[in-house]
PQR file with spaces between the fields and no chain letter, atoms N, CA, C, O and H, PARSE charges and radii, in Angstrom:
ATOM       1  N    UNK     1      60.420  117.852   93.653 -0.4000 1.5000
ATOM       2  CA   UNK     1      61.259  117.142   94.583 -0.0000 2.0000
ATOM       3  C    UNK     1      62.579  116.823   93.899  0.5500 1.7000
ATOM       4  O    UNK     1      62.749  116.558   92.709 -0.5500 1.4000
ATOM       5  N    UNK     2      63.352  116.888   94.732 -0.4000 1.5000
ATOM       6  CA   UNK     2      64.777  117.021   94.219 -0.0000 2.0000
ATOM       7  C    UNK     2      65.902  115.749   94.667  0.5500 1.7000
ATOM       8  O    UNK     2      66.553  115.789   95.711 -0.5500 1.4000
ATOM       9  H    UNK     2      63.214  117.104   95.699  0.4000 1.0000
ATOM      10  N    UNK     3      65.987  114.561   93.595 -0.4000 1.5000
ATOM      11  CA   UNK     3      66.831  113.633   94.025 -0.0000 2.0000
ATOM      12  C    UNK     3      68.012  113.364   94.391  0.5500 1.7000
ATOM      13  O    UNK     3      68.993  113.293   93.651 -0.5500 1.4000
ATOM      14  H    UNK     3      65.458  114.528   92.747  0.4000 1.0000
ATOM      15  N    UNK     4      67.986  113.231   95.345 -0.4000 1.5000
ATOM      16  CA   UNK     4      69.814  112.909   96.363 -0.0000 2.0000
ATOM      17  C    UNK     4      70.123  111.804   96.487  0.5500 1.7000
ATOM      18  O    UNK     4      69.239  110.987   96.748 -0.5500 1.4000
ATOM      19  H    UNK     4      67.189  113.289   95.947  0.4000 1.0000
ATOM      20  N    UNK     5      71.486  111.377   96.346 -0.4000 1.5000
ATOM      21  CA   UNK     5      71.715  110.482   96.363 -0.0000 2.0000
ATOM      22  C    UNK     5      71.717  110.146   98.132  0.5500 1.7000
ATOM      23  O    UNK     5      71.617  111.141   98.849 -0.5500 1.4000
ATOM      24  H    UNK     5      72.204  112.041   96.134  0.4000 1.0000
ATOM      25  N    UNK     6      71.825  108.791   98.812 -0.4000 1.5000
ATOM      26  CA   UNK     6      71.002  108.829  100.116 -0.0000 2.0000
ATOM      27  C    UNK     6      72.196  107.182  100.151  0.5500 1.7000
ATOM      28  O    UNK     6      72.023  106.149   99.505 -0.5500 1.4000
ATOM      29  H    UNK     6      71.906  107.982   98.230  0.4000 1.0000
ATOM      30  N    UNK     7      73.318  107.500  101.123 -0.4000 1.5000
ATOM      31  CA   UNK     7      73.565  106.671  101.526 -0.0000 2.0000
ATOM      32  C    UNK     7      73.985  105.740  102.791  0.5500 1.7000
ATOM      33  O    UNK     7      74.785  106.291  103.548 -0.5500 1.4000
ATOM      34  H    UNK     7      73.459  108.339  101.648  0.4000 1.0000
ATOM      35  N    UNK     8      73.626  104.561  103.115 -0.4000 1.5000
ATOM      36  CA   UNK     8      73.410  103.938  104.165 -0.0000 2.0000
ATOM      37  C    UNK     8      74.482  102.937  104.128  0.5500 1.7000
ATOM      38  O    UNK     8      74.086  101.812  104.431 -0.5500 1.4000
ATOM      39  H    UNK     8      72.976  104.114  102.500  0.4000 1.0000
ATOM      40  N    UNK     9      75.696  103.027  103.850 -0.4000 1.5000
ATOM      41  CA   UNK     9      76.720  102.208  104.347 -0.0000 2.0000
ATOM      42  C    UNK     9      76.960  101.925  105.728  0.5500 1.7000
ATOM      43  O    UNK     9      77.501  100.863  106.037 -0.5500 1.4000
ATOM      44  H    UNK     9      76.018  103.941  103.604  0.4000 1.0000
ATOM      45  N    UNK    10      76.560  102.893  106.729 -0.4000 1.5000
ATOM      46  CA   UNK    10      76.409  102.695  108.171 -0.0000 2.0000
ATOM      47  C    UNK    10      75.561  101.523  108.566  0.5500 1.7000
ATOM      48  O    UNK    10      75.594  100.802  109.563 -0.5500 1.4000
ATOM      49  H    UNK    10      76.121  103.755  106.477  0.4000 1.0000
ATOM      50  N    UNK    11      74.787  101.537  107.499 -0.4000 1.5000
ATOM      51  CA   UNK    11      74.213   99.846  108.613 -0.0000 2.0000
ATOM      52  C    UNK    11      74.809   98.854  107.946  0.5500 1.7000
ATOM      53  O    UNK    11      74.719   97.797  108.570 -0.5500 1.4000
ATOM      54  H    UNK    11      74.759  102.123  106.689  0.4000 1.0000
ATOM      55  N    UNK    12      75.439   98.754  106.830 -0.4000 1.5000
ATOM      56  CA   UNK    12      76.400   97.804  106.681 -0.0000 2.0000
ATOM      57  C    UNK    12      77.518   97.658  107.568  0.5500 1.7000
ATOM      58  O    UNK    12      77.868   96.504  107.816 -0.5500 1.4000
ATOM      59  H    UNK    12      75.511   99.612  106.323  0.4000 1.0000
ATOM      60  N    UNK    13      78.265   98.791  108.196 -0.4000 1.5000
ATOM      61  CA   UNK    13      79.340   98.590  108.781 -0.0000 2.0000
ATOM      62  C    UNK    13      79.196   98.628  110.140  0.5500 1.7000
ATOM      63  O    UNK    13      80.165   98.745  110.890 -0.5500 1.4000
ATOM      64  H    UNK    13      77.981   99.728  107.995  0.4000 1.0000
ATOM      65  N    UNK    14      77.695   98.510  110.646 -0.4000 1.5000
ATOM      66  CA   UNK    14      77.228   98.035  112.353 -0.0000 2.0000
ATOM      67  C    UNK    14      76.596   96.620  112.064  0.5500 1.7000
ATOM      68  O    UNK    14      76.306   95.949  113.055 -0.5500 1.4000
ATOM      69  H    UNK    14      76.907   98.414  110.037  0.4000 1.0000
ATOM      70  N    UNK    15      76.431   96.264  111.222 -0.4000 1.5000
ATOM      71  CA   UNK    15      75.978   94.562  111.030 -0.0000 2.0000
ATOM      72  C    UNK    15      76.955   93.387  111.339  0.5500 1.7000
ATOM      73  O    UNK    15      77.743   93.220  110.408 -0.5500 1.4000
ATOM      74  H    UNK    15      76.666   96.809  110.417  0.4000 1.0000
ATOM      75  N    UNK    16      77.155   92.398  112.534 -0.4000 1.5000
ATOM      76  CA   UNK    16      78.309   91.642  112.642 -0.0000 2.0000
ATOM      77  C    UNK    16      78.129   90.788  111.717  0.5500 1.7000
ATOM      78  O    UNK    16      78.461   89.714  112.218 -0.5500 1.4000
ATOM      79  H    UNK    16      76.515   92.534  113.290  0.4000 1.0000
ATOM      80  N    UNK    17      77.721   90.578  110.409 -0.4000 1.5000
ATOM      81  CA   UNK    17      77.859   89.301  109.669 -0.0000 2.0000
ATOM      82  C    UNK    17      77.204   89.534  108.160  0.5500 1.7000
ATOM      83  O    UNK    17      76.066   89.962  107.969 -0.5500 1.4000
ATOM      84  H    UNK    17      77.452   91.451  110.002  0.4000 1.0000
ATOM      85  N    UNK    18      78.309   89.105  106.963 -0.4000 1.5000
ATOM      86  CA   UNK    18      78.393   89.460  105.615 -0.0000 2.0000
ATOM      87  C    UNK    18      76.739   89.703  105.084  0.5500 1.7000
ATOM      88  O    UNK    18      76.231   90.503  104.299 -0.5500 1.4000
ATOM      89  H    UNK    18      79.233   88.757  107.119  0.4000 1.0000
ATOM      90  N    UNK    19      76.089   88.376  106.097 -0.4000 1.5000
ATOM      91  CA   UNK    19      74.498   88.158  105.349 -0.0000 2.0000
ATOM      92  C    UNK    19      73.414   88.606  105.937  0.5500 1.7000
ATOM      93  O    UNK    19      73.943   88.965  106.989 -0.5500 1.4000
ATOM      94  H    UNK    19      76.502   87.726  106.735  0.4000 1.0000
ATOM      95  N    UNK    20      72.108   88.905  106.089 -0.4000 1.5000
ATOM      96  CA   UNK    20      71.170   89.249  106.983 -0.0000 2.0000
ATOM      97  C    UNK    20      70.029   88.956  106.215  0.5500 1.7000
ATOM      98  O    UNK    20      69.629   89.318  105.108 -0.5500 1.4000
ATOM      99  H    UNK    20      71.679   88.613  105.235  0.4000 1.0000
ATOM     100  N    UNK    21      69.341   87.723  107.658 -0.4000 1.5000
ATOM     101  CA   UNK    21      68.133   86.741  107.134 -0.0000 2.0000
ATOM     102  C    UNK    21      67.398   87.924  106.978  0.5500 1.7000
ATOM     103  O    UNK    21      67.644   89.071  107.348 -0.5500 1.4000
ATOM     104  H    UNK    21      69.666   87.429  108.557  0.4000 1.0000
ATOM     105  N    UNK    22      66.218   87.325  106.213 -0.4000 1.5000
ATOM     106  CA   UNK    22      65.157   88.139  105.988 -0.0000 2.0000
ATOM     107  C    UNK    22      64.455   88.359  107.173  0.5500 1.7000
ATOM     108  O    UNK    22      64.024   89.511  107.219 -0.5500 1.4000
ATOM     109  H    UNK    22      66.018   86.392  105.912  0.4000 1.0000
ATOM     110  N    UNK    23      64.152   87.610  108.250 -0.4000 1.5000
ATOM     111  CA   UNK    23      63.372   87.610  109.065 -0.0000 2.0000
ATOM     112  C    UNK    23      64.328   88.860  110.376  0.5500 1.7000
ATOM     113  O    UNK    23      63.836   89.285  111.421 -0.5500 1.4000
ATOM     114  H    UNK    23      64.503   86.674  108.213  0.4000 1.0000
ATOM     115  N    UNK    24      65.682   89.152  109.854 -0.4000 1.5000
ATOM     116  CA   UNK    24      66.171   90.246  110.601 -0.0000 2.0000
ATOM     117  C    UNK    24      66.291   91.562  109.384  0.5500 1.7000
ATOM     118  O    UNK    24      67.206   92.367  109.208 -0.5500 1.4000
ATOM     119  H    UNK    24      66.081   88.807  109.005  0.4000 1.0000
ATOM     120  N    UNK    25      65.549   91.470  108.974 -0.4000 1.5000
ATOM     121  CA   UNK    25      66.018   92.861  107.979 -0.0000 2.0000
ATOM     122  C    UNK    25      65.025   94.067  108.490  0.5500 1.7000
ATOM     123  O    UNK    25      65.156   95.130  107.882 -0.5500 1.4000
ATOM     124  H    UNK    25      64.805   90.817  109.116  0.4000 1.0000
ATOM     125  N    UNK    26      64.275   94.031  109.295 -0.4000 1.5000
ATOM     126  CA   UNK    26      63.796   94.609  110.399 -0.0000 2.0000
ATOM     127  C    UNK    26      64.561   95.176  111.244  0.5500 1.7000
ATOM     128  O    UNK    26      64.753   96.377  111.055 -0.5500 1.4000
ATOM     129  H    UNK    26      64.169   93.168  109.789  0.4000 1.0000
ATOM     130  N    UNK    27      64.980   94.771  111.977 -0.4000 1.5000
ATOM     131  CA   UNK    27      66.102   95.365  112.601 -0.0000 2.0000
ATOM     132  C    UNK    27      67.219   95.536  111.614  0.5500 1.7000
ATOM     133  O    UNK    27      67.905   96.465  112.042 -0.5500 1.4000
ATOM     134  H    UNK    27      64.824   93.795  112.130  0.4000 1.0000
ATOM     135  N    UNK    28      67.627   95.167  110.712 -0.4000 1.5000
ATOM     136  CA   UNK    28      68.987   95.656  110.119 -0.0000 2.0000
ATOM     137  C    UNK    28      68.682   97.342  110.142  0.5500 1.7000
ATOM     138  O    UNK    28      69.316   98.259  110.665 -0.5500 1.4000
ATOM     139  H    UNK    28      67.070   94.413  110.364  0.4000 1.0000
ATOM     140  N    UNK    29      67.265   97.330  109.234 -0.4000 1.5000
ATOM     141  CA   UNK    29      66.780   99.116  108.368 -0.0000 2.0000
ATOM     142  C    UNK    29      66.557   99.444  109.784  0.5500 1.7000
ATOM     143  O    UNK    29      66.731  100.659  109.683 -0.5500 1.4000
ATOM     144  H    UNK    29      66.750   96.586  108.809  0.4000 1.0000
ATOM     145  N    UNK    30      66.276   99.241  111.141 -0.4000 1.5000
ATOM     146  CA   UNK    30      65.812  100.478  111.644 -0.0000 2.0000
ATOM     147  C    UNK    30      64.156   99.961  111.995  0.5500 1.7000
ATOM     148  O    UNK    30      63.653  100.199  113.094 -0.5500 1.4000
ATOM     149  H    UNK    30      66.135   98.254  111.223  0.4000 1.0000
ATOM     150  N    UNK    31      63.617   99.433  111.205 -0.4000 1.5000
ATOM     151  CA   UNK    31      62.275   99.431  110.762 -0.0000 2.0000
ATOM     152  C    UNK    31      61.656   99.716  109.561  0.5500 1.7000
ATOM     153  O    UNK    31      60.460   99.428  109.519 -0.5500 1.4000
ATOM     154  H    UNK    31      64.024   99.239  110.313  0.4000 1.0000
ATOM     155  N    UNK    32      62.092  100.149  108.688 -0.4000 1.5000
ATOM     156  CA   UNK    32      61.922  100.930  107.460 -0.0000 2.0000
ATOM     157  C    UNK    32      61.435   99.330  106.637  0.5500 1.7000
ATOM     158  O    UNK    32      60.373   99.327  106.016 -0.5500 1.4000
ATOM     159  H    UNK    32      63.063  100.384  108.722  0.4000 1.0000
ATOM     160  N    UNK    33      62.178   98.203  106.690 -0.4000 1.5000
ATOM     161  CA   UNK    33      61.376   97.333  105.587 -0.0000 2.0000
ATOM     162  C    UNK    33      60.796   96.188  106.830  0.5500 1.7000
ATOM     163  O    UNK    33      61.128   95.895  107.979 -0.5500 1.4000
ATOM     164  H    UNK    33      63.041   98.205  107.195  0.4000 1.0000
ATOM     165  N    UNK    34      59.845   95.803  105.946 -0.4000 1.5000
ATOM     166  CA   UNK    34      59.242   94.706  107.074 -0.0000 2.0000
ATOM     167  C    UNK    34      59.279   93.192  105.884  0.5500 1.7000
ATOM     168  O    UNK    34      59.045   93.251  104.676 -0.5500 1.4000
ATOM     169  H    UNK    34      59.575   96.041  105.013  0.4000 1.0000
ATOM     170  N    UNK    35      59.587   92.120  106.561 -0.4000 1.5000
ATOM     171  CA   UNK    35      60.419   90.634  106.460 -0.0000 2.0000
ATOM     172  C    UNK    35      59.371   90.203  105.182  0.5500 1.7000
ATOM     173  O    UNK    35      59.607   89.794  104.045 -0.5500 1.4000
ATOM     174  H    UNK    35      59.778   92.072  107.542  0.4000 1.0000
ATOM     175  N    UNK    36      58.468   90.406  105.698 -0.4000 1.5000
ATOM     176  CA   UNK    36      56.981   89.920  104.948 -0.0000 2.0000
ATOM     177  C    UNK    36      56.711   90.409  103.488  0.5500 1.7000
ATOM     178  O    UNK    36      56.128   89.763  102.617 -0.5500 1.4000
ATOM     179  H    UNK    36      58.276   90.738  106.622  0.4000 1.0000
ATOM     180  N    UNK    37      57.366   91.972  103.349 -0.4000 1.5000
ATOM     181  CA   UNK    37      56.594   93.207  102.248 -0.0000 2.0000
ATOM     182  C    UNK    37      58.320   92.543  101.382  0.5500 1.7000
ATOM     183  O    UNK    37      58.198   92.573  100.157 -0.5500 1.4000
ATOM     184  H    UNK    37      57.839   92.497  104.057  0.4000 1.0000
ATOM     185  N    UNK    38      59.463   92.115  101.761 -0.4000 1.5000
ATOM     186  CA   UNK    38      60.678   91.766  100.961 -0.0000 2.0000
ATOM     187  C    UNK    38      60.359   90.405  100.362  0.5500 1.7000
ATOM     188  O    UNK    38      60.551   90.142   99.175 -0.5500 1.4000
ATOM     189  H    UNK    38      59.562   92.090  102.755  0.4000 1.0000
ATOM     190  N    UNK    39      59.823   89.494  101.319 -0.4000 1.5000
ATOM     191  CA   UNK    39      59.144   87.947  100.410 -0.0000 2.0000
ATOM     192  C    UNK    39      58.242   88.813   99.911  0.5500 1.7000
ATOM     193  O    UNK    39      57.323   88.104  100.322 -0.5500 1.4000
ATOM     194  H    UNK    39      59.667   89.707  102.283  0.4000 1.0000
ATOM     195  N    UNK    40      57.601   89.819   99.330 -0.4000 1.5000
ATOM     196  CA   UNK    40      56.555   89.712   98.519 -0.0000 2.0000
ATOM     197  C    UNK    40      57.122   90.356   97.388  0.5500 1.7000
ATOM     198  O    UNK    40      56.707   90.217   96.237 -0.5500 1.4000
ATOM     199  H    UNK    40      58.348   90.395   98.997  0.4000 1.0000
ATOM     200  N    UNK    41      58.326   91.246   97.827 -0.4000 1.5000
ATOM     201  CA   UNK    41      58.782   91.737   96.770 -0.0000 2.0000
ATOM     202  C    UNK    41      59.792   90.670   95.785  0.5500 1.7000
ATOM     203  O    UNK    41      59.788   90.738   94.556 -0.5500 1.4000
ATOM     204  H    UNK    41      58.663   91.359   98.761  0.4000 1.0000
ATOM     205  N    UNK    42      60.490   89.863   96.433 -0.4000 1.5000
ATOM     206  CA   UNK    42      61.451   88.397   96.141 -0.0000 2.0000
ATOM     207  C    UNK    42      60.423   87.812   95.528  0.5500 1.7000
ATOM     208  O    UNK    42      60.712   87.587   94.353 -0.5500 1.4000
ATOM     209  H    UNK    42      60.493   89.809   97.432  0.4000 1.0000
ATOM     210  N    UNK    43      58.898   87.325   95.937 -0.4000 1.5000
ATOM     211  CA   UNK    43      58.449   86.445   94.993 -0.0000 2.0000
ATOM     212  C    UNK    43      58.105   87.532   93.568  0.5500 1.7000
ATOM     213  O    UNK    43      57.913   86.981   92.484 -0.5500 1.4000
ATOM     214  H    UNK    43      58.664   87.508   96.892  0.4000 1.0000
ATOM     215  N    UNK    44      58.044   89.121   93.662 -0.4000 1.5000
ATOM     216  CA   UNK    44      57.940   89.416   92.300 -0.0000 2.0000
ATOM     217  C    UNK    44      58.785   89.813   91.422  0.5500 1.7000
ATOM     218  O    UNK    44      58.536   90.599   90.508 -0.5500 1.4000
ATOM     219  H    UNK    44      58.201   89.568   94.542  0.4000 1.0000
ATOM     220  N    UNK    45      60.217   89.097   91.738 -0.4000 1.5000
ATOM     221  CA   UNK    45      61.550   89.333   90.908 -0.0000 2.0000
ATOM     222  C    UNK    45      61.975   91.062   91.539  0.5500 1.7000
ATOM     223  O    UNK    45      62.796   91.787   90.977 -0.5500 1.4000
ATOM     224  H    UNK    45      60.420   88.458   92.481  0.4000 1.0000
ATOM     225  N    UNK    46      61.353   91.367   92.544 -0.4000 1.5000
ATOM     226  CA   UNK    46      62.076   93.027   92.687 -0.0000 2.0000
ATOM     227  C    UNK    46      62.465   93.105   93.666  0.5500 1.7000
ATOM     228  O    UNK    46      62.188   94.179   94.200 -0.5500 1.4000
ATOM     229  H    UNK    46      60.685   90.778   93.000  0.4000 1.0000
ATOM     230  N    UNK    47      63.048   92.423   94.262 -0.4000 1.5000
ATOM     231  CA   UNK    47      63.969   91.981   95.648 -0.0000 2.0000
ATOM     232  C    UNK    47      65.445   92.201   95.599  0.5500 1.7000
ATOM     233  O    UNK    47      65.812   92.387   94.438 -0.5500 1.4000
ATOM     234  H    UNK    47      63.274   91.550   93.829  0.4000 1.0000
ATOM     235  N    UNK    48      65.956   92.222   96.061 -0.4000 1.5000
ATOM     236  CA   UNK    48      68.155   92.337   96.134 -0.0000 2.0000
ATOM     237  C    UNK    48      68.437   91.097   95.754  0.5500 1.7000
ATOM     238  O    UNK    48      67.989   90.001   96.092 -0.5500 1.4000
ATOM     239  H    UNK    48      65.658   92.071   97.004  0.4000 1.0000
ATOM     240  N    UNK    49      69.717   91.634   94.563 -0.4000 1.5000
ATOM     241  CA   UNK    49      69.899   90.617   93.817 -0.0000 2.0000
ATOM     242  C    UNK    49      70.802   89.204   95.171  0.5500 1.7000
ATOM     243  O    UNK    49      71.112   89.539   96.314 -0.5500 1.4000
ATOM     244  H    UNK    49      70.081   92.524   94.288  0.4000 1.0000
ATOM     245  N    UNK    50      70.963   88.189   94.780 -0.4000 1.5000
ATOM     246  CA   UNK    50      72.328   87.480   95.645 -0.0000 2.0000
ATOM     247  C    UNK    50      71.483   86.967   97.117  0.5500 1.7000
ATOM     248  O    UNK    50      71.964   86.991   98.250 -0.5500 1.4000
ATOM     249  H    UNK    50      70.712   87.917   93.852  0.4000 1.0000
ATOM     250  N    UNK    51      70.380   86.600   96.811 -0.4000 1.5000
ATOM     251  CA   UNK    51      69.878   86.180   98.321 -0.0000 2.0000
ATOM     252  C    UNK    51      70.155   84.717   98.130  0.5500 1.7000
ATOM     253  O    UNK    51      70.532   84.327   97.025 -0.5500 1.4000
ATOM     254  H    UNK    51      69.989   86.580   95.891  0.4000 1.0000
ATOM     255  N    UNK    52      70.055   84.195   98.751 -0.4000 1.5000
ATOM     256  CA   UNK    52      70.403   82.515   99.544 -0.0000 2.0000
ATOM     257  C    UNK    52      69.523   81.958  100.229  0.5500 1.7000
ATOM     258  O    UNK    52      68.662   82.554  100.877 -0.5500 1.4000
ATOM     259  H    UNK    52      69.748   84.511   99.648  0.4000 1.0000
ATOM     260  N    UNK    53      69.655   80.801  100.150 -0.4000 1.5000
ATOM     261  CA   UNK    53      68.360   80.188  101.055 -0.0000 2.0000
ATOM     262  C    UNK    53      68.931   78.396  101.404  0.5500 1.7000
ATOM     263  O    UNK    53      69.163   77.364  100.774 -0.5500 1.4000
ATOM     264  H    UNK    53      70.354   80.317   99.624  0.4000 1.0000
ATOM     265  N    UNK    54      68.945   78.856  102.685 -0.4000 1.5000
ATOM     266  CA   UNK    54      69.708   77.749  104.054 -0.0000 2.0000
ATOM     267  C    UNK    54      67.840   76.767  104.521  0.5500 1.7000
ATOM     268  O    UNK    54      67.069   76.981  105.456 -0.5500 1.4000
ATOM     269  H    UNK    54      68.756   79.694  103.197  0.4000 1.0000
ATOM     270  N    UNK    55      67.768   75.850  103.486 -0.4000 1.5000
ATOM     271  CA   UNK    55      66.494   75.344  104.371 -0.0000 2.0000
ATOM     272  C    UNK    55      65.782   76.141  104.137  0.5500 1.7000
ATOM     273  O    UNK    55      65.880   76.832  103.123 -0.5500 1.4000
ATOM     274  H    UNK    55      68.395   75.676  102.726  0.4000 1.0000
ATOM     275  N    UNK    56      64.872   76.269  105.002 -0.4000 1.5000
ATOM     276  CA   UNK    56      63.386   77.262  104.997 -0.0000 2.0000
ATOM     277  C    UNK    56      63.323   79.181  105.333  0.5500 1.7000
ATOM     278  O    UNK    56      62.424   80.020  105.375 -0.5500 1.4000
ATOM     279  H    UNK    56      64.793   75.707  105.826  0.4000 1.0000
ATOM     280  N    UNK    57      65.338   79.189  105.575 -0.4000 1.5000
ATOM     281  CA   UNK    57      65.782   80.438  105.657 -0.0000 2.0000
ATOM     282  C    UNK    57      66.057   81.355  104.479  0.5500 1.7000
ATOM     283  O    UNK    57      66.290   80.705  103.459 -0.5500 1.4000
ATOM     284  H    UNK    57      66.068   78.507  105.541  0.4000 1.0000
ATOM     285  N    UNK    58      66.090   82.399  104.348 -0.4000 1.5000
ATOM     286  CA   UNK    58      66.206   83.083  103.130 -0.0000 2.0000
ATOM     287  C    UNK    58      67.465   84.299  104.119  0.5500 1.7000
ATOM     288  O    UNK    58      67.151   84.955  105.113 -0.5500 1.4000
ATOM     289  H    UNK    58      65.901   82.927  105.177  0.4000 1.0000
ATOM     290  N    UNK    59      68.681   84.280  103.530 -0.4000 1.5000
ATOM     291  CA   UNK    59      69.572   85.653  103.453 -0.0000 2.0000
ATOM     292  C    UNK    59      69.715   86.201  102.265  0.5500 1.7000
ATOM     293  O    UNK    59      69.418   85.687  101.187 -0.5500 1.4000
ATOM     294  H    UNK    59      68.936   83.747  102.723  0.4000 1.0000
ATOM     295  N    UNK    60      70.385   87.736  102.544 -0.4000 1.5000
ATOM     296  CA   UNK    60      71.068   88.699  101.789 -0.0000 2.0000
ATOM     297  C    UNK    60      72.289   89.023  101.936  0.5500 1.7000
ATOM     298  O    UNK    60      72.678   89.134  103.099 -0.5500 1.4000
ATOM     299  H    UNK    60      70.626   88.154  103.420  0.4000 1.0000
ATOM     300  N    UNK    61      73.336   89.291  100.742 -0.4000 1.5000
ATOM     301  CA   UNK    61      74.562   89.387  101.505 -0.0000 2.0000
ATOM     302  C    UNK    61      74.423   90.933  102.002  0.5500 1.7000
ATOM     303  O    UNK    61      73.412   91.457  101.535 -0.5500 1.4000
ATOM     304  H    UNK    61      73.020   89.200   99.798  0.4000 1.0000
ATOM     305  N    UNK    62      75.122   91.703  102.756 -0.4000 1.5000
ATOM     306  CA   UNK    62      74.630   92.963  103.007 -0.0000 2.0000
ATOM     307  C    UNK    62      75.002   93.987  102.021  0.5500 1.7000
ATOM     308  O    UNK    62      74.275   94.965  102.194 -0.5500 1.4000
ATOM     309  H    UNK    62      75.944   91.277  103.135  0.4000 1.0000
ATOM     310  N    UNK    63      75.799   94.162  101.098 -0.4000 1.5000
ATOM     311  CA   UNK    63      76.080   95.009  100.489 -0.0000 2.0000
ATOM     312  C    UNK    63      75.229   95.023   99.250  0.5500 1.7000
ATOM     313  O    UNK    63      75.175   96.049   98.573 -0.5500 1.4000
ATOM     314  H    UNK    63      76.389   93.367  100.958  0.4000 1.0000
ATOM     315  N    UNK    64      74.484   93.819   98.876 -0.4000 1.5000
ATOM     316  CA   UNK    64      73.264   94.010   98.299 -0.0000 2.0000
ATOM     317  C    UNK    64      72.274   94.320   98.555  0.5500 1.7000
ATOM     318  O    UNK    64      71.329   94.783   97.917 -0.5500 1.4000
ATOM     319  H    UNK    64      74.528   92.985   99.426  0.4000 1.0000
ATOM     320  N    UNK    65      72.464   94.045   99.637 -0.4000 1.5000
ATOM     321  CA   UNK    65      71.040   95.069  100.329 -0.0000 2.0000
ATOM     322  C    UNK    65      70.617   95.859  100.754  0.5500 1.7000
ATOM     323  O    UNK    65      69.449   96.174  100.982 -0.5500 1.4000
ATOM     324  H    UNK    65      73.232   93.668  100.154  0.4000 1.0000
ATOM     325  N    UNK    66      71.952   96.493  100.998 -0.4000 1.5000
ATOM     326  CA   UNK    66      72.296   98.086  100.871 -0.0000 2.0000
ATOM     327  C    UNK    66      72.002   98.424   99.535  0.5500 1.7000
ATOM     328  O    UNK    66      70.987   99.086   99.314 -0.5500 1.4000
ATOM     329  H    UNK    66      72.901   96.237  100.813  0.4000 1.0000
ATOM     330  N    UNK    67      72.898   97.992   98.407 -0.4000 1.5000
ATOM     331  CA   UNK    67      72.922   98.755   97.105 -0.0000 2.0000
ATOM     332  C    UNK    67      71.031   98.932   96.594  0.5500 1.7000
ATOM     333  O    UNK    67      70.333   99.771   96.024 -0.5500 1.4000
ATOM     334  H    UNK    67      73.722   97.454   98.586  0.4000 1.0000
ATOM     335  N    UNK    68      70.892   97.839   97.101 -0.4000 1.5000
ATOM     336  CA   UNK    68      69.179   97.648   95.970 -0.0000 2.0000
ATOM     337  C    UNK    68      68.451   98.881   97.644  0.5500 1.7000
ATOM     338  O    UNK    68      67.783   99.762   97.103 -0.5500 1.4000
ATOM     339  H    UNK    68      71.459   97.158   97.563  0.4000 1.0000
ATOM     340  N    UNK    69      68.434   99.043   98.791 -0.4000 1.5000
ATOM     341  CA   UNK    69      67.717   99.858   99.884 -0.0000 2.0000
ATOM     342  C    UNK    69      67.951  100.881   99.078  0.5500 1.7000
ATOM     343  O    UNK    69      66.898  101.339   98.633 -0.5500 1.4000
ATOM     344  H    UNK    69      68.977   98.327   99.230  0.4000 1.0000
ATOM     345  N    UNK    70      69.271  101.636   98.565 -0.4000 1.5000
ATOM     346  CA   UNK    70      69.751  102.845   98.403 -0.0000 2.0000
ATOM     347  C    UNK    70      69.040  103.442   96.851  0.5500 1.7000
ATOM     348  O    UNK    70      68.828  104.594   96.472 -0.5500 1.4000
ATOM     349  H    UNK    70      70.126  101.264   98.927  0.4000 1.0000
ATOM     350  N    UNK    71      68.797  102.123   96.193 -0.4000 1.5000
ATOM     351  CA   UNK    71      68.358  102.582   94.731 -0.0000 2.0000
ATOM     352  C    UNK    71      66.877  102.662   95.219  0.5500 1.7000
ATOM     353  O    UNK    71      66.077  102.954   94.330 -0.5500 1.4000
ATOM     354  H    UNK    71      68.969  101.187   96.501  0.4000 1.0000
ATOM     355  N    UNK    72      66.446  102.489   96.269 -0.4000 1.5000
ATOM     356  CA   UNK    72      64.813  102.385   95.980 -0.0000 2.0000
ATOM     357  C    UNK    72      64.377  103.769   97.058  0.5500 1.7000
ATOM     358  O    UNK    72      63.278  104.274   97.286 -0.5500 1.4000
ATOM     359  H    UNK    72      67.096  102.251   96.991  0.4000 1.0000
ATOM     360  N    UNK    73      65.532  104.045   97.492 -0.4000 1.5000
ATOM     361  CA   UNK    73      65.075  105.415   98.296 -0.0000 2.0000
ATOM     362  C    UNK    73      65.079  107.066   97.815  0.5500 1.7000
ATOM     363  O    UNK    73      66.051  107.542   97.228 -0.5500 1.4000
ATOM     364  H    UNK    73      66.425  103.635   97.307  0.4000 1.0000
ATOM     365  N    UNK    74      64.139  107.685   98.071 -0.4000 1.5000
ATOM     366  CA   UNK    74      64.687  109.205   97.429 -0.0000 2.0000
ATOM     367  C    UNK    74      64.031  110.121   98.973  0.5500 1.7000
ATOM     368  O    UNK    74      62.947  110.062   99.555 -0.5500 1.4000
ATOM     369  H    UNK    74      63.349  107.299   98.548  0.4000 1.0000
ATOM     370  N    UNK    75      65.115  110.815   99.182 -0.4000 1.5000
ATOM     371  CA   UNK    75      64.866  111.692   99.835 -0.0000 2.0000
ATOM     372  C    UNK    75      63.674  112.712   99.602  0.5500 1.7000
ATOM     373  O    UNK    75      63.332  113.182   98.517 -0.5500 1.4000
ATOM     374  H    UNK    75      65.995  110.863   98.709  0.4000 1.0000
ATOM     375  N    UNK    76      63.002  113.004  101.088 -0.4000 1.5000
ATOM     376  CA   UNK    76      62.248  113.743  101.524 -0.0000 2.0000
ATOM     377  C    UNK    76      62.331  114.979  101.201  0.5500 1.7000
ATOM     378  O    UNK    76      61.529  115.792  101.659 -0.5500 1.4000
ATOM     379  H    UNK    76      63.279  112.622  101.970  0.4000 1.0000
C-alpha cells in the first residue's frame, strides 16, 4: 500500500466557526469520527492538540483537527 498524502481542507473551509465541539465532529468528518471514540482518544493523550473546554463542553480549533484527521489517515 502506497502512502498519499490525503487532504481535507474542504471541511475546514465549509465549517462556519474557528472551533468544532466534540459532540459535532460527527457531522464536521462526514461521519468518519464518532464524538465518543475522540473522548476516548483525548482521555489517552492521542487526540488534536489545542482543544478547550467551555463547562462540560469540549472544542477543537478546526485547523487542528484537520492537521491531526490528515496525519491519522492513509489512503485506500
Amino acid at each position: 500500500m502506497q502512502n498519499r498524502t490525503i487532504n481535507l481542507t474542504t471541511m475546514a473551509e465549509r465549517w462556519p466557526c474557528p472551533y468544532v465541539a466534540r459532540s459535532e465532529v460527527g457531522r464536521f468528518s462526514g461521519g468518519i469520527l464518532n464524538p465518543r471514540s475522540l473522548a476516548n482518544l483525548d482521555s489517552a493523550g492521542k487526540g488534536p492538540a489545542g482543544r478547550i473546554r467551555v463547562g462540560r463542553k469540549v472544542a477543537y480549533p478546526v485547523d487542528k483537527l484537520v492537521a491531526w484527521l490528515e496525519a491519522r489517515t492513509v489512503a485506500a
